[in-house]
C-alpha positions as CSV (number, residue, x, y, z in Angstrom):
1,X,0.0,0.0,0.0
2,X,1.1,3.4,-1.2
3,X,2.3,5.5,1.9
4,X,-0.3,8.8,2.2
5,X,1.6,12.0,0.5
6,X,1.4,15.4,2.3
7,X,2.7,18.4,0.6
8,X,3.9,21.1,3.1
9,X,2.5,24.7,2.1
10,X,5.6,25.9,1.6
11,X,6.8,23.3,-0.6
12,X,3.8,23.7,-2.6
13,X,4.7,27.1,-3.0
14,X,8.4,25.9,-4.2
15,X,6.7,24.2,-6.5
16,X,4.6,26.5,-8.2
17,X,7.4,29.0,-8.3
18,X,9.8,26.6,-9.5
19,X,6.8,25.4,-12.4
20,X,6.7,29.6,-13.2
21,X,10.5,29.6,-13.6
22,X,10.7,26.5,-15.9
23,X,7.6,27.5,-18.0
24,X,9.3,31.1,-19.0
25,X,12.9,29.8,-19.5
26,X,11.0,27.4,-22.6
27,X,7.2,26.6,-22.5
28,X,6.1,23.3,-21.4
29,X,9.7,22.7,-19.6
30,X,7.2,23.5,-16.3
31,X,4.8,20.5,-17.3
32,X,8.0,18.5,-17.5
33,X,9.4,19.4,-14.2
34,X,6.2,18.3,-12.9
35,X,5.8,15.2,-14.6
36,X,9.4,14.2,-12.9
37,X,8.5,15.8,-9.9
38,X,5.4,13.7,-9.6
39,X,6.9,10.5,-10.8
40,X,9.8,10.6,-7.8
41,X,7.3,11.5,-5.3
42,X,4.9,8.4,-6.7
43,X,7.9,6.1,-6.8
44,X,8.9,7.4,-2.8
45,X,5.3,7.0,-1.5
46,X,5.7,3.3,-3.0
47,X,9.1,3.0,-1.4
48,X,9.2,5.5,1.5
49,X,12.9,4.9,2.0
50,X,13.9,4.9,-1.5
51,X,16.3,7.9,-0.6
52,X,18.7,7.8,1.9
53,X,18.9,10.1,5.6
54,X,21.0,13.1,4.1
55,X,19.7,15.4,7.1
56,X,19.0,14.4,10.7
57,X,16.1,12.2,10.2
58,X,15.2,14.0,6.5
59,X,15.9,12.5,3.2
60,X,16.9,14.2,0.4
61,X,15.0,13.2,-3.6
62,X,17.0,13.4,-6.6
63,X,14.6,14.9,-9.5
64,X,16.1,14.2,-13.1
65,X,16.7,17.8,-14.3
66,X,15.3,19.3,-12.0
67,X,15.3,20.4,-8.0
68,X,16.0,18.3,-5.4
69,X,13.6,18.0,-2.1
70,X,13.6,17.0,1.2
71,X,11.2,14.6,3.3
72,X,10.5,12.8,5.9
73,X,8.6,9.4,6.1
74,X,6.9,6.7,8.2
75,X,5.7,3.7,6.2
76,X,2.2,5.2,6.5
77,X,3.1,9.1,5.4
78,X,5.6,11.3,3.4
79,X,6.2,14.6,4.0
80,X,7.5,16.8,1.4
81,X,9.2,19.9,3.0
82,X,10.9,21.5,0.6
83,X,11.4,21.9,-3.4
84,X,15.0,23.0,-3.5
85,X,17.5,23.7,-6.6
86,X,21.1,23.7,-5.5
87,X,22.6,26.7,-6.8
88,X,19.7,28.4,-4.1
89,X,21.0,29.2,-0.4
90,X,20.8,26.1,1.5
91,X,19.5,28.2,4.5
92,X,16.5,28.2,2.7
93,X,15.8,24.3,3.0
94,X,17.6,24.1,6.0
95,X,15.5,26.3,8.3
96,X,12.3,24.3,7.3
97,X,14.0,21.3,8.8
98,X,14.3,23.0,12.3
């Protein structure tokens, strides 16, 4: 059974910004960064610990292309924190995981 997803309102934030970014750098580059986004948050809700600890207790997802993100999981739940490309200013990330 596929663990439950939940979407922290600041990551979902992350991710709209970072679809606005993509989609005016080349149109439908956004739609892609979704698709890939939604595909490795499918495949972690399969396999909660797909990704290994990279922060205290917080895992870090490789996108293709694209951002990285950090979450945390239980078998039953995944938490996505944070939507995060790595040329940003890893306080960013970092003080949603305090």
């Amino acid at each position: 059974m596929a663990a439950k997803l939940i979407i922290a309102p600041e990551a979902q934030q992350d991710v709209d910004e970072a679809y606005c970014w993509y989609e005016d750098r080349r149109p439908g580059l956004g739609e892609e960064f979704l698709s890939c986004l939604d595909a490795c948050i499918q495949g972690i809700c399969r396999t909660p610990d797909l990704y290994p600890v990279d922060h205290e207790e917080f895992r870090r997802a490789l996108v293709r292309r694209f951002p990285t993100f950090f979450y945390e999981c239980t078998f039953e739940q995944v938490t996505v924190y944070s939507i995060f490309h790595t040329s940003q200013n890893p306080k960013k990330w970092h003080s949603r995981l305090m």
